[in-house]
N, CA, C and O atoms as a MOPAC input file, in Angstrom:
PM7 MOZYME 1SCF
protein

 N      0.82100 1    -1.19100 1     0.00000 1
 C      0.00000 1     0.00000 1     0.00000 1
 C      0.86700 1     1.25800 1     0.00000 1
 O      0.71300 1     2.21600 1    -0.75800 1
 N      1.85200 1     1.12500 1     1.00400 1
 C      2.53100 1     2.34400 1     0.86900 1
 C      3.27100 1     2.67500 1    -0.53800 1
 O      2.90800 1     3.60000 1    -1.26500 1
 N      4.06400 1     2.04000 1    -0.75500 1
 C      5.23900 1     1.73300 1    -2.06300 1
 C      4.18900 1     2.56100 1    -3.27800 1
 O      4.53300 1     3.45000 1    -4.05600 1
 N      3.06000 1     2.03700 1    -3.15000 1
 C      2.04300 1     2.48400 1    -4.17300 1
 C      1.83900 1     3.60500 1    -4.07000 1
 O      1.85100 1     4.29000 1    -5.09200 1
 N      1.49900 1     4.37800 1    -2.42000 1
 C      1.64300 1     5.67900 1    -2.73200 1
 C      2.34400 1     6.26300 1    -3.27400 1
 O      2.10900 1     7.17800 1    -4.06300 1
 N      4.27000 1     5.43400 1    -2.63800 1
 C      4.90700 1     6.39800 1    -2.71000 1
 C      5.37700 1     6.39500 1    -4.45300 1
 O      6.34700 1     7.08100 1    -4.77700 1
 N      4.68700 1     5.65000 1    -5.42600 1
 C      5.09500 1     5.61400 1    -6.95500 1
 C      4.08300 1     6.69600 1    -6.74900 1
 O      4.69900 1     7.76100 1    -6.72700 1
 N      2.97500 1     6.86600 1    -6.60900 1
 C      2.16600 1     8.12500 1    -7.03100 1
 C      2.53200 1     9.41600 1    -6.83000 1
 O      2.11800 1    10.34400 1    -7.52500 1
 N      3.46700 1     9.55700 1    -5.69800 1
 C      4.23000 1    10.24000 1    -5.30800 1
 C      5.21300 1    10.82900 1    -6.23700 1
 O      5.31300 1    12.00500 1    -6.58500 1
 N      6.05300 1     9.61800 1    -6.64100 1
 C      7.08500 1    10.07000 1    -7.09600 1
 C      6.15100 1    10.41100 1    -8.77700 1
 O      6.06500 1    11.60600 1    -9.06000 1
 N      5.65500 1     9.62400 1    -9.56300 1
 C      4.60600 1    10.47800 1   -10.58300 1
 C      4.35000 1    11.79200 1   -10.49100 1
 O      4.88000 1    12.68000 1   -11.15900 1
 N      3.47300 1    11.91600 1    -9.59600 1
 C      3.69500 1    13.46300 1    -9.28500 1
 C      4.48800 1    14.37500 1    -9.41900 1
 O      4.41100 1    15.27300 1   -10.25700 1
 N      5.62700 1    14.17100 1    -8.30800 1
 C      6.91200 1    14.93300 1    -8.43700 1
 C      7.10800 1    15.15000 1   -10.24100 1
 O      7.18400 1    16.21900 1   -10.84600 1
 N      7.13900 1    14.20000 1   -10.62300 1
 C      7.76900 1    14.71700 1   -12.13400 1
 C      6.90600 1    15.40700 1   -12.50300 1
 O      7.34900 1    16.51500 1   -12.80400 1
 N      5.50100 1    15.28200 1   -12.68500 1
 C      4.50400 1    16.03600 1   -13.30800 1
 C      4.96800 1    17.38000 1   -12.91500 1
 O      5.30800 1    18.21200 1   -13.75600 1
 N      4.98600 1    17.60300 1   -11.62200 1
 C      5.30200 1    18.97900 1   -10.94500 1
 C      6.72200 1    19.62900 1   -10.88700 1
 O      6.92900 1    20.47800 1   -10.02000 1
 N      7.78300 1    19.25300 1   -11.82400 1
 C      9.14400 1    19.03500 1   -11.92900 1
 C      9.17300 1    20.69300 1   -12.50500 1
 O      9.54600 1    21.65300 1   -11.83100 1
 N      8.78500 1    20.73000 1   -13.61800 1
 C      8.68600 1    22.06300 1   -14.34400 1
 C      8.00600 1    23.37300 1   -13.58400 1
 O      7.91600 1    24.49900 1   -14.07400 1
 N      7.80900 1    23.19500 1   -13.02000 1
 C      6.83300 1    24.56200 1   -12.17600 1
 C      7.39500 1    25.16800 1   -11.38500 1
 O      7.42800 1    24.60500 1   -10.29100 1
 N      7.90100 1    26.14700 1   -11.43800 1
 C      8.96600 1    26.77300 1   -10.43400 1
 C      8.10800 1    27.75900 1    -9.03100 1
 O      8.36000 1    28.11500 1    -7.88000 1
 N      7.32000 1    27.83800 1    -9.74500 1
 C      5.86800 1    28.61400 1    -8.51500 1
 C      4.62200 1    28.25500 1    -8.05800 1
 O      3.75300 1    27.57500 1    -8.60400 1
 N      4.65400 1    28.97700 1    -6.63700 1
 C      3.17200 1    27.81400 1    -5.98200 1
 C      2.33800 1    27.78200 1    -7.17800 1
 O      1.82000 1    26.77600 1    -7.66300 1
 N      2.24100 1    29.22900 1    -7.69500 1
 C      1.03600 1    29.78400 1    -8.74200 1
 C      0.60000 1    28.72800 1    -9.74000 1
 O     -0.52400 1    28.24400 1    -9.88100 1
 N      1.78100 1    28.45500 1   -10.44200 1
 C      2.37200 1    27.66700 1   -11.18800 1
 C      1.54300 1    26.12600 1   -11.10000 1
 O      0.86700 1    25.44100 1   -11.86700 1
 N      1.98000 1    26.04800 1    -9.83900 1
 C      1.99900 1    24.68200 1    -9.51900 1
 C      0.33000 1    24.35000 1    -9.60100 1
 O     -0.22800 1    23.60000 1   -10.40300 1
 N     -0.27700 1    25.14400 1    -8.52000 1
 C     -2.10200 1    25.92000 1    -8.56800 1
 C     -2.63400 1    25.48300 1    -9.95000 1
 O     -3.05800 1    24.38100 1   -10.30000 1
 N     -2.51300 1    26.53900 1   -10.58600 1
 C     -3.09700 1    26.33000 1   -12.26700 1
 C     -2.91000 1    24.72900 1   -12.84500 1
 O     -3.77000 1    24.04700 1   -13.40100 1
 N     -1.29300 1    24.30700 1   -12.47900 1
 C     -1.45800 1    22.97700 1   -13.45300 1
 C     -2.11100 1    22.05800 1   -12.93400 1
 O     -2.44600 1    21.09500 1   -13.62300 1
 N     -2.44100 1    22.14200 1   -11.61000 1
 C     -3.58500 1    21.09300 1   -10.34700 1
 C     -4.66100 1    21.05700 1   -11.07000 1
 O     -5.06300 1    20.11700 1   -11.75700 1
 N     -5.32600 1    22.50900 1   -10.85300 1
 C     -6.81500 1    22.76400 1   -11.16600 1
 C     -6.99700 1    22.28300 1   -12.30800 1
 O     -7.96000 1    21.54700 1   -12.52000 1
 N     -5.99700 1    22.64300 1   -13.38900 1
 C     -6.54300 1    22.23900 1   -14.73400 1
 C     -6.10600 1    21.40200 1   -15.58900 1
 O     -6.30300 1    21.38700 1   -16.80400 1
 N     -5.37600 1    20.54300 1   -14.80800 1
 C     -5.31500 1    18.76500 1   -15.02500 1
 C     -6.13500 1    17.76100 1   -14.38200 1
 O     -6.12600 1    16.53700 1   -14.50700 1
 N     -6.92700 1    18.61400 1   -13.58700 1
 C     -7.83400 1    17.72000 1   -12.60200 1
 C     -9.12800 1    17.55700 1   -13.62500 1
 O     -9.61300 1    16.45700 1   -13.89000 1
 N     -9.63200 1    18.84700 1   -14.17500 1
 C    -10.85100 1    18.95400 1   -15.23400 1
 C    -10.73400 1    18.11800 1   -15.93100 1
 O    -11.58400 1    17.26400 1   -16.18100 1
 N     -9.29200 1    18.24100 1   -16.52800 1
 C     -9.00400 1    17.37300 1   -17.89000 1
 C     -9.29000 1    15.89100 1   -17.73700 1
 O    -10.25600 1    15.45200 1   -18.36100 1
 N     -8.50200 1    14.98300 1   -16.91300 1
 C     -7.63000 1    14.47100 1   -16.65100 1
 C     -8.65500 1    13.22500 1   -15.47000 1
 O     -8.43100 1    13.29600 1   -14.26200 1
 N     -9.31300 1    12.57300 1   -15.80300 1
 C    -10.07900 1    11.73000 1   -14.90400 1
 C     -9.34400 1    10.47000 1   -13.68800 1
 O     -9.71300 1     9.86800 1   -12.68000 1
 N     -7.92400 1    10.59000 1   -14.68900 1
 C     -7.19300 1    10.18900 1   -13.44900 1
 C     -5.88300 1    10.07900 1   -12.65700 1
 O     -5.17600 1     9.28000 1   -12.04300 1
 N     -6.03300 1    11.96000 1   -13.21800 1
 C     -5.40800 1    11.95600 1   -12.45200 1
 C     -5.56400 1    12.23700 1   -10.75100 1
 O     -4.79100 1    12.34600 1    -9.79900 1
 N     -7.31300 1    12.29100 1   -11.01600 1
 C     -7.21900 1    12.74800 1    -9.20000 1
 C     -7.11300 1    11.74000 1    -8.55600 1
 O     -7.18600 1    11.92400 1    -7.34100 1
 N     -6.86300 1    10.00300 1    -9.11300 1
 C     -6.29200 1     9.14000 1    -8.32100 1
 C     -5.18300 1     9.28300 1    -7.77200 1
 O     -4.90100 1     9.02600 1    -6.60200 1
 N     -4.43000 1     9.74800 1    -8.68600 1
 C     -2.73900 1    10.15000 1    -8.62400 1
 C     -2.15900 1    11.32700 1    -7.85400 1
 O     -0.99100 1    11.37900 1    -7.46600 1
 N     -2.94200 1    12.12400 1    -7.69600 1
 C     -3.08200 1    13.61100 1    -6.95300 1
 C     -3.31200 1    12.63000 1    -5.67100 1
 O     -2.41300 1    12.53300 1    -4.83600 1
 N     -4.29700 1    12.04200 1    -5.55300 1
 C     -4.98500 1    11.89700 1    -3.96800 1
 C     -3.95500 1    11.10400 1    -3.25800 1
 O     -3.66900 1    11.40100 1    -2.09800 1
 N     -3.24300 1     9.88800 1    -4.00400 1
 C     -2.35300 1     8.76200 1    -3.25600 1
 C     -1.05300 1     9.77300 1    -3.18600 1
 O     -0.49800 1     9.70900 1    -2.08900 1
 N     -0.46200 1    10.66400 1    -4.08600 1
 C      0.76800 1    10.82700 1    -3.96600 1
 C      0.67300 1    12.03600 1    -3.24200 1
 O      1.70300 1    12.22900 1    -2.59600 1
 N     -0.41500 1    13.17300 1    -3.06700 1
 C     -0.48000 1    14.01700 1    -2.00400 1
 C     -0.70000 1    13.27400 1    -0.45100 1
 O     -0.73700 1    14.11900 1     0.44300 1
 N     -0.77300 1    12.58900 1    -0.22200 1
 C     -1.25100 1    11.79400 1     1.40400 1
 C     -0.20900 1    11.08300 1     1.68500 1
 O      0.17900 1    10.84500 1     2.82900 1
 N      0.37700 1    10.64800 1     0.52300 1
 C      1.98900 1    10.08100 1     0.70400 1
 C      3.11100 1    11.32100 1     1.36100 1
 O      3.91600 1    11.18800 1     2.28200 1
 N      2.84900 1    12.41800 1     0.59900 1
 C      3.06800 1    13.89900 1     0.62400 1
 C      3.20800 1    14.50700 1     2.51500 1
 O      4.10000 1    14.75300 1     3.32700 1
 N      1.79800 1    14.51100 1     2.45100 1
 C      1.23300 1    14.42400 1     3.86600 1
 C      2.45300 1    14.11800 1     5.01900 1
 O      3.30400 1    14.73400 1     5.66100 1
 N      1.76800 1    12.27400 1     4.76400 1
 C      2.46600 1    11.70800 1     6.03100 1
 C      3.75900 1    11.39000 1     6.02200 1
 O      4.13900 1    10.63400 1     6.91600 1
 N      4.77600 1    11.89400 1     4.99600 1
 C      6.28200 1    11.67400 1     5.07000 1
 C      6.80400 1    13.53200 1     5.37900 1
 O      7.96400 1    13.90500 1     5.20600 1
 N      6.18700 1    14.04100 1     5.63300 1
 C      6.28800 1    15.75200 1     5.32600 1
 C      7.04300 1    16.08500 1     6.32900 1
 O      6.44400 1    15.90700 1     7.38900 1
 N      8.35200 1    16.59000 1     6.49300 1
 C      9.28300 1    16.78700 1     7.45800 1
 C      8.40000 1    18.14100 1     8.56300 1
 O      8.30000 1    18.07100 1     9.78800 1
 N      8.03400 1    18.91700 1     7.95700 1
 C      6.79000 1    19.91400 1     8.82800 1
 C      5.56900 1    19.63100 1     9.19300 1
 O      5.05900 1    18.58300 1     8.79500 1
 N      5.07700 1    20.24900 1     9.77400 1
 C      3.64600 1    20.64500 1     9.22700 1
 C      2.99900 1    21.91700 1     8.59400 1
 O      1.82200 1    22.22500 1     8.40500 1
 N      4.05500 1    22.48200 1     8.35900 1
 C      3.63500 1    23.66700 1     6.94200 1
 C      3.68800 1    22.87100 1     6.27200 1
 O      2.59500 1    22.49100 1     5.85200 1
 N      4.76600 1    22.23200 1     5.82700 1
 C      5.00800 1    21.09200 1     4.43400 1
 C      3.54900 1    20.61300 1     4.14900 1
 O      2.77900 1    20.86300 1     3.22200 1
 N      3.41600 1    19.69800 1     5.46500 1
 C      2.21300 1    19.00500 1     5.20000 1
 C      0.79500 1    20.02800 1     5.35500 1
 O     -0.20500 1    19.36000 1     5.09200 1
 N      0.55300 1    21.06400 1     5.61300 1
 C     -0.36700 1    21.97400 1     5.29900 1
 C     -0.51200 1    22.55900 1     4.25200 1
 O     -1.65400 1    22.90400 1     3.94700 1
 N      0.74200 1    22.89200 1     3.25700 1
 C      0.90200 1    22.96500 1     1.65300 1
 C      0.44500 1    22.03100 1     0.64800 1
 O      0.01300 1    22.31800 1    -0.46900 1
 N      0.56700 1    21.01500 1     1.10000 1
 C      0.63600 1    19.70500 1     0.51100 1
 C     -1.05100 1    19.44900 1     0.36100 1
 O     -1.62600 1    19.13400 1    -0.68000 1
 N     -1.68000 1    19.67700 1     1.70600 1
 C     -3.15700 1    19.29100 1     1.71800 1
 C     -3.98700 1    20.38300 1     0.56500 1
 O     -4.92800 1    20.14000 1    -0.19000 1
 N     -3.09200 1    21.84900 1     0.82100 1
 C     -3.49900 1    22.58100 1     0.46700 1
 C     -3.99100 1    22.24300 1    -1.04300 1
 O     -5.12800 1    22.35100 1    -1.50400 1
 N     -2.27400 1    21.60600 1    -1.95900 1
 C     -2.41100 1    21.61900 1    -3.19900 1
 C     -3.52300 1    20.43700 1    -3.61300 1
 O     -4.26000 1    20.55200 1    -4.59300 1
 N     -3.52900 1    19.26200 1    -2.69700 1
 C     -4.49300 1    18.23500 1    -2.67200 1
 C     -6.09300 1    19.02400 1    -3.07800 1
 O     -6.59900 1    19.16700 1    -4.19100 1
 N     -6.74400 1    19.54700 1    -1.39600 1
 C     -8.25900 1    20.01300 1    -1.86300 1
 C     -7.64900 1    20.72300 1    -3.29400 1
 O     -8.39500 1    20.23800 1    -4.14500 1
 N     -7.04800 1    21.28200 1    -3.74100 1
 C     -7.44900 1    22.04900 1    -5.16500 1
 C     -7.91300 1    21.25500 1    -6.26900 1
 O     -8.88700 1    21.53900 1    -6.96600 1
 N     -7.02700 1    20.04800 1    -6.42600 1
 C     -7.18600 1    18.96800 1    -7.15400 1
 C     -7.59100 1    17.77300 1    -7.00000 1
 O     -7.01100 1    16.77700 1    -7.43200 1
 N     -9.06800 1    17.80000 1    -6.09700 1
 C     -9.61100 1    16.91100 1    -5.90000 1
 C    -11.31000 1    17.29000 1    -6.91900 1
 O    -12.02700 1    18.28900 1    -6.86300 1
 N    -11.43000 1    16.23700 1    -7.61700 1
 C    -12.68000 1    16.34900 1    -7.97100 1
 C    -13.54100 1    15.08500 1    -7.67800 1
 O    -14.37900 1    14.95700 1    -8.57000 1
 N    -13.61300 1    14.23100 1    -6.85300 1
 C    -14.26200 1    13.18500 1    -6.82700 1
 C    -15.08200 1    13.33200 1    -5.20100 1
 O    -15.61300 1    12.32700 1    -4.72700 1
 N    -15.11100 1    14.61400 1    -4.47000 1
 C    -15.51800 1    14.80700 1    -3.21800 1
 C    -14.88400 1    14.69200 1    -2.45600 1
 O    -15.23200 1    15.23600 1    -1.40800 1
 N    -13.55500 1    13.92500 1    -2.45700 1
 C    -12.38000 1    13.41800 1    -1.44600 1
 C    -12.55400 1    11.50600 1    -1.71000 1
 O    -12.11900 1    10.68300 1    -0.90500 1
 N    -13.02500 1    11.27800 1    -2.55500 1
 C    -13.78000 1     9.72600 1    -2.36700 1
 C    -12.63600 1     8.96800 1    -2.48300 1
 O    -12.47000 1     8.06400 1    -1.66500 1
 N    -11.45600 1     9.24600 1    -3.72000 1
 C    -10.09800 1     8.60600 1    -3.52600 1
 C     -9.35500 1     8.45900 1    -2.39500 1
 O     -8.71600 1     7.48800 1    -1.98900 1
 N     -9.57000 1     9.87300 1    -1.80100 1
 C     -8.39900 1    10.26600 1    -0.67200 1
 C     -8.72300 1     9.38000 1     0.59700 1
 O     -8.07100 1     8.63200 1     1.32500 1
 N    -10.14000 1     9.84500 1     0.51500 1
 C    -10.43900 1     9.36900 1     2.02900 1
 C    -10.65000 1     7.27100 1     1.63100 1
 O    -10.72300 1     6.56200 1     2.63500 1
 N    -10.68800 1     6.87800 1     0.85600 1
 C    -10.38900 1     5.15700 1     0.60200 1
 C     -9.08800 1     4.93500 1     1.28600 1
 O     -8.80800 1     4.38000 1     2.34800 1
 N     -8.28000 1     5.60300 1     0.25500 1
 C     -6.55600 1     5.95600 1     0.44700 1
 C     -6.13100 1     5.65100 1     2.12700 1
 O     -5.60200 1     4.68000 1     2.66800 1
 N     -6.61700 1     6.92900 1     2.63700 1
 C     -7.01300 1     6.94100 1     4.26100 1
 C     -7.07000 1     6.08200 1     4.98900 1
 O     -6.21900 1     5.61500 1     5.74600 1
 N     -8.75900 1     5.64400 1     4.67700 1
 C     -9.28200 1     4.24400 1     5.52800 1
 C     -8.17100 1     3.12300 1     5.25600 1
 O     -7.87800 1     2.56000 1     6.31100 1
 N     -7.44100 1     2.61700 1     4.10500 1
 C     -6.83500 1     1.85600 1     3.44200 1
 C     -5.55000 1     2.04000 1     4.84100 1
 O     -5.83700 1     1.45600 1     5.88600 1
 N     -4.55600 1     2.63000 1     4.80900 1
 C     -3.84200 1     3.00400 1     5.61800 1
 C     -4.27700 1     2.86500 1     7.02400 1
 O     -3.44000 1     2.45700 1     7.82900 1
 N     -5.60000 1     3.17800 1     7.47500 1
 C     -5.91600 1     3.18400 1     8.79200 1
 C     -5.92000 1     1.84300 1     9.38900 1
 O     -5.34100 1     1.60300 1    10.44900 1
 N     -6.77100 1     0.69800 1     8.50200 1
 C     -6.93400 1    -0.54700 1     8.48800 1
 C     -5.78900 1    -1.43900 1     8.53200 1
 O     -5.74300 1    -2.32500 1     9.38500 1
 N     -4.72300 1    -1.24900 1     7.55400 1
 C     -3.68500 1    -2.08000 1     7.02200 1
 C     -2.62900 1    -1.55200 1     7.82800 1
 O     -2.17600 1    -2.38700 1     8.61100 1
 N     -2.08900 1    -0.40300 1     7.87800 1
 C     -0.92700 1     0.05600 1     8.49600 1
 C     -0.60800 1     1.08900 1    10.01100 1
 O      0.47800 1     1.56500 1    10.34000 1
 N     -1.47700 1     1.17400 1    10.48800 1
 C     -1.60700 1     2.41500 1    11.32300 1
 C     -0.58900 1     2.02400 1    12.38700 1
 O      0.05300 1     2.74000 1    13.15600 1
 N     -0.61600 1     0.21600 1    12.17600 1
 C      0.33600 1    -0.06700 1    13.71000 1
 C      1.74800 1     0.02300 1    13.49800 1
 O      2.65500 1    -0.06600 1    14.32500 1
 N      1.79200 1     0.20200 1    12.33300 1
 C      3.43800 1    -0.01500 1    11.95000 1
 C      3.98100 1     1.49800 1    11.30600 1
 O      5.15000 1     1.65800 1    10.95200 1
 N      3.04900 1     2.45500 1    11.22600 1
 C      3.57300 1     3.56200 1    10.58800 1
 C      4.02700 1     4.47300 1    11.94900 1
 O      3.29500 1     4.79900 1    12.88400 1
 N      5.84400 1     4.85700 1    11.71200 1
 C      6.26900 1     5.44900 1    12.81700 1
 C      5.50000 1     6.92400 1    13.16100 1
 O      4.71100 1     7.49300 1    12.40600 1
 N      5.94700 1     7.40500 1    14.53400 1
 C      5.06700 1     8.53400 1    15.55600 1
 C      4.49300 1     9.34200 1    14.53400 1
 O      3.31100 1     9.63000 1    14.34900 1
 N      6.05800 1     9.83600 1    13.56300 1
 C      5.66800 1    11.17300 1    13.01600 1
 C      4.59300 1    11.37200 1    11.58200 1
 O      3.87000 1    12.26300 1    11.13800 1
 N      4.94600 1    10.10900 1    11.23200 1
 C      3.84400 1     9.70800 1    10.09800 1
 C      2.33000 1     9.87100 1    10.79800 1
 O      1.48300 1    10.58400 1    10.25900 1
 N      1.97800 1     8.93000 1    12.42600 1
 C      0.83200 1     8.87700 1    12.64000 1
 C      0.63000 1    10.39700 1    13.02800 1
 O     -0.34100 1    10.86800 1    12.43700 1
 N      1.22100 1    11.21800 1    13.78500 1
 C      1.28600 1    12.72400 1    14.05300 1
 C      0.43600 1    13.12900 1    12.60300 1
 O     -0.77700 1    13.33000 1    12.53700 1
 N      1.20900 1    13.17600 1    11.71100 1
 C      0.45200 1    13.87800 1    10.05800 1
 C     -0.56700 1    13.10600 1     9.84100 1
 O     -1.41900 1    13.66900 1     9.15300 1
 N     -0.74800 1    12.36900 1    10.05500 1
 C     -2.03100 1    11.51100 1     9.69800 1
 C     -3.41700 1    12.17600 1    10.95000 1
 O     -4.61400 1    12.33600 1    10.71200 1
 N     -2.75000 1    12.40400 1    12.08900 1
 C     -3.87900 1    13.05000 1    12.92700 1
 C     -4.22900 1    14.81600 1    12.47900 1
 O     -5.16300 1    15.60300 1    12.63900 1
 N     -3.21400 1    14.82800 1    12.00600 1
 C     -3.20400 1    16.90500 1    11.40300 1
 C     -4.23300 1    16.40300 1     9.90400 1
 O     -5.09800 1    17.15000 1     9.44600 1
 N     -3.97500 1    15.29400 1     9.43300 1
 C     -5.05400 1    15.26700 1     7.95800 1
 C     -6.26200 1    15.44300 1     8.41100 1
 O     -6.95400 1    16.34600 1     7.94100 1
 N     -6.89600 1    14.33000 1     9.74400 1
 C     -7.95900 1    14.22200 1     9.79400 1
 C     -8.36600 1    15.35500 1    10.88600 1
 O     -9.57500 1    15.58800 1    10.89600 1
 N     -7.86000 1    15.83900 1    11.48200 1
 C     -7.97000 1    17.28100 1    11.64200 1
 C     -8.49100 1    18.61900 1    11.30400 1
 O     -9.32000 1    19.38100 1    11.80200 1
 N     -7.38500 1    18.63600 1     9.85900 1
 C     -7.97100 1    19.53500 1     8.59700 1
 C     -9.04500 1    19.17300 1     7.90000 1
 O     -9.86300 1    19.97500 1     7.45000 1
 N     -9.09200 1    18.10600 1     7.79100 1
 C    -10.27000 1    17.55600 1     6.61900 1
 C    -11.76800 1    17.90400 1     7.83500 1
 O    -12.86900 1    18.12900 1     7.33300 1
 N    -11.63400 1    17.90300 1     9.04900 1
 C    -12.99500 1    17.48700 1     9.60600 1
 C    -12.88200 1    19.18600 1     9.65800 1
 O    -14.02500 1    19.63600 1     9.58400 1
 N    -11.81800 1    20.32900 1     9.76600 1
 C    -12.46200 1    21.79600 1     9.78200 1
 C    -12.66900 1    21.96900 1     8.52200 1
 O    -13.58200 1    22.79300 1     8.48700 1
 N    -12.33600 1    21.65400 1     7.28400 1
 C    -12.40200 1    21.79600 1     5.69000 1
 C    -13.53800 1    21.34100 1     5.74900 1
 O    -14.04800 1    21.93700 1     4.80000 1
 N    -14.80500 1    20.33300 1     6.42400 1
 C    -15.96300 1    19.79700 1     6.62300 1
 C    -16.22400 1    19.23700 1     4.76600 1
 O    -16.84700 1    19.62900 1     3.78000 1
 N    -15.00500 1    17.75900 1     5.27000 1
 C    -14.55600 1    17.20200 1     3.86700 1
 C    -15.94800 1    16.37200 1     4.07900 1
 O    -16.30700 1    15.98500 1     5.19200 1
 N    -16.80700 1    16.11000 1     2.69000 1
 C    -17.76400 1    15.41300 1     2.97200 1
 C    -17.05200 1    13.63900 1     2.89100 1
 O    -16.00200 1    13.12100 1     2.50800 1
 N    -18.44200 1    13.15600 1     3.54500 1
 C    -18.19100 1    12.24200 1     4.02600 1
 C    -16.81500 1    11.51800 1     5.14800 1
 O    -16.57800 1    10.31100 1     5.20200 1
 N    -16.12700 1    12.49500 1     5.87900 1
 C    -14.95700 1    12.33900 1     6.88100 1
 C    -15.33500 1    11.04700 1     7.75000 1
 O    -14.73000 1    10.02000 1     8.05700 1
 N    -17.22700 1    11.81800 1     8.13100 1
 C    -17.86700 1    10.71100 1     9.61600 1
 C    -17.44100 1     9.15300 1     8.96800 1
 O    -16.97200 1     8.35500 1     9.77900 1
 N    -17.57500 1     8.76000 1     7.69800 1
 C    -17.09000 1     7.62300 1     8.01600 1
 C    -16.14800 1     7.12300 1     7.52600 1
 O    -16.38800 1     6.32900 1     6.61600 1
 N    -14.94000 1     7.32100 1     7.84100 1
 C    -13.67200 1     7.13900 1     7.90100 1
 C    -13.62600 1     7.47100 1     9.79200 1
 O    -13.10600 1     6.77200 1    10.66100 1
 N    -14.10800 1     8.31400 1     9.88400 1
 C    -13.45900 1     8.47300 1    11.57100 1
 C    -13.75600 1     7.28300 1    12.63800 1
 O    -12.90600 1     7.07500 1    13.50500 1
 N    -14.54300 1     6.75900 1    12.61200 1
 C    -14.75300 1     5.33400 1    12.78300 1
 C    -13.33900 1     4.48900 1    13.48100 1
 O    -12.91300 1     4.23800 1    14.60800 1
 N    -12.90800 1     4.22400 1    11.95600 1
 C    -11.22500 1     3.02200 1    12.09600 1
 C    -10.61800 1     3.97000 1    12.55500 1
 O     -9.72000 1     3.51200 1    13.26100 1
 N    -10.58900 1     5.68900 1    12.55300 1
 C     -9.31800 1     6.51900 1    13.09000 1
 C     -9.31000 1     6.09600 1    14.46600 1
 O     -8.20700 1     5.78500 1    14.91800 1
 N    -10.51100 1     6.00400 1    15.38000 1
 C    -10.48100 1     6.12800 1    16.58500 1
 C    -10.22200 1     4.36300 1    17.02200 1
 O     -9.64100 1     4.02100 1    18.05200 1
 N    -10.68000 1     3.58700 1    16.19600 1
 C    -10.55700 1     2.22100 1    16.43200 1
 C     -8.66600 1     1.78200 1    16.28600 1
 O     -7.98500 1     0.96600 1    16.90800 1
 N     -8.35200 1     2.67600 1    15.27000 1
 C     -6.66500 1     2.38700 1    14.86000 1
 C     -6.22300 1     2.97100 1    16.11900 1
 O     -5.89500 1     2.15300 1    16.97800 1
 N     -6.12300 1     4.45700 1    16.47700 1
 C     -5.71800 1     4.91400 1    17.58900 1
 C     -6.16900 1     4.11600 1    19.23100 1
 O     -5.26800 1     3.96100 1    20.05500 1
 N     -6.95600 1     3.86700 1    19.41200 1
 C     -6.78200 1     2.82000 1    20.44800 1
 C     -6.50100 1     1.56000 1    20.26800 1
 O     -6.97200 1     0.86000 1    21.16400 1
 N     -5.89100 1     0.96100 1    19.42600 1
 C     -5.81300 1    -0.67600 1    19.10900 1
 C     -4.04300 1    -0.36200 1    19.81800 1
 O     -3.44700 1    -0.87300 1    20.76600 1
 N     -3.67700 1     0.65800 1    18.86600 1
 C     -2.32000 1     1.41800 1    19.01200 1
 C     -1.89900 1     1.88900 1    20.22700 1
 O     -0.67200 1     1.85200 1    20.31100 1
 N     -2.46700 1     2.33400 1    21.23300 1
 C     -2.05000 1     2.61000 1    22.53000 1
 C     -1.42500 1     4.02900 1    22.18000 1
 O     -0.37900 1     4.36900 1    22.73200 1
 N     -2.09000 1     4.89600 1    21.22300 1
 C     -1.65100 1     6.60100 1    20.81300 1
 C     -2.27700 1     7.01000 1    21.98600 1
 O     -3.38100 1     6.54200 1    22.26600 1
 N     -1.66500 1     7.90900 1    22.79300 1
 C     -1.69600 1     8.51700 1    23.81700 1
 C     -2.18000 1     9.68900 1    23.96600 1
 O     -1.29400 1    10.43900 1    23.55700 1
 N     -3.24800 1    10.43700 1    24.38100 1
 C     -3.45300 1    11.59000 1    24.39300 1
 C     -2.82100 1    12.42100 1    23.84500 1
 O     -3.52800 1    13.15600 1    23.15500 1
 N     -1.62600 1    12.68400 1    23.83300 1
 C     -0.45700 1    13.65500 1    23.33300 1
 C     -0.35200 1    13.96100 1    22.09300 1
 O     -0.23900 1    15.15500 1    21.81700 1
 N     -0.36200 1    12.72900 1    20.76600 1
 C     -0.43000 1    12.93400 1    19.21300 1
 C     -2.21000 1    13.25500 1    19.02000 1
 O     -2.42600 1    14.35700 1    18.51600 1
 N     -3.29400 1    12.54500 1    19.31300 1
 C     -4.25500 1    13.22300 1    19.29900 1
 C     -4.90700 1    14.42300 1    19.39300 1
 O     -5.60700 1    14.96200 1    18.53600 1
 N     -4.47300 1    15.02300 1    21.11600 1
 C     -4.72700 1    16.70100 1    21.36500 1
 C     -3.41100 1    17.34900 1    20.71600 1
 O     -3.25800 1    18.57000 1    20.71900 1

C-alpha cells in the first residue's frame, strides 16, 4: 500500500518538476484535474503520501493545500486511500507519520470534507488498538 503511494508520489513529483511557482503549480492542479479523470487518483495517493512523510507541518499543510485544489471526486479517492492506511498500516507507521495523519484528519474534519464521519470510525478504532496517547491526538 505504501510503495504504491509512494510511486504516485514520485509520478507526481515529475509532473510537478517544471513549475517553479506555488502559482504555477495551482493552475497545473486545477486544470489537469478537469481534464484528466485520473489523475485525481494520482493527486490523492501521492499528495497523502506527501502528507504523512512531510518533514513539517507547513510542508504538510501545503501539501493538503495543493491536494483540496485537485480533488474532484468529493475526497472519495483520498479518504479510501485513508481508511486503506488506517486498516492495514496504522500499527506499523512510525510517531511522526501517525502525528500527520492526525493533522489530515484534523484539517479535513475543519475543511468539513464530505463524508470524513465515516472514515473516523477506524481513526479512533486504529488509535486505540495502538495505545496513541493523548499527546499525538490533542
Amino acid at each position: 500500500m505504501f510503495q504504491n503511494l509512494a510511486k504516485q508520489y514520485q509520478a507526481l513529483q515529475t509532473l510537478l518538476a517544471g513549475k517553479t511557482s506555488d502559482q504555477e503549480i495551482k493552475d497545473f492542479l486545477v486544470n489537469q484535474s478537469r481534464t484528466d479523470t485520473a489523475f485525481n487518483q494520482l493527486v490523492s495517493g501521492g499528495f497523502l503520501y506527501a502528507i504523512l512523510t512531510a518533514d513539517s507541518l507547513e510542508e504538510s499543510q501545503k501539501h493538503l493545500a495543493h491536494l483540496s485544489l485537485a480533488i474532484t471526486d468529493d475526497w472519495y479517492a483520498a479518504l479510501c486511500n485513508m481508511n486503506m492506511i488506517l486498516l492495514e498500516m496504522f500499527n506499523r507507521l512510525r510517531p511522526q507519520c501517525r502525528e500527520r495523519l492526525l493533522f489530515f484528519f484534523n484539517e479535513a474534519i475543519r475543511l468539513k470534507v464530505p463524508r470524513i464521519d465515516n472514515v473516523l470510525p477506524n481513526l479512533l478504532r486504529a488509535t486505540s488498538e495502538v495505545g496513541v496517547g493523548c499527546k499525538l491526538v490533542f
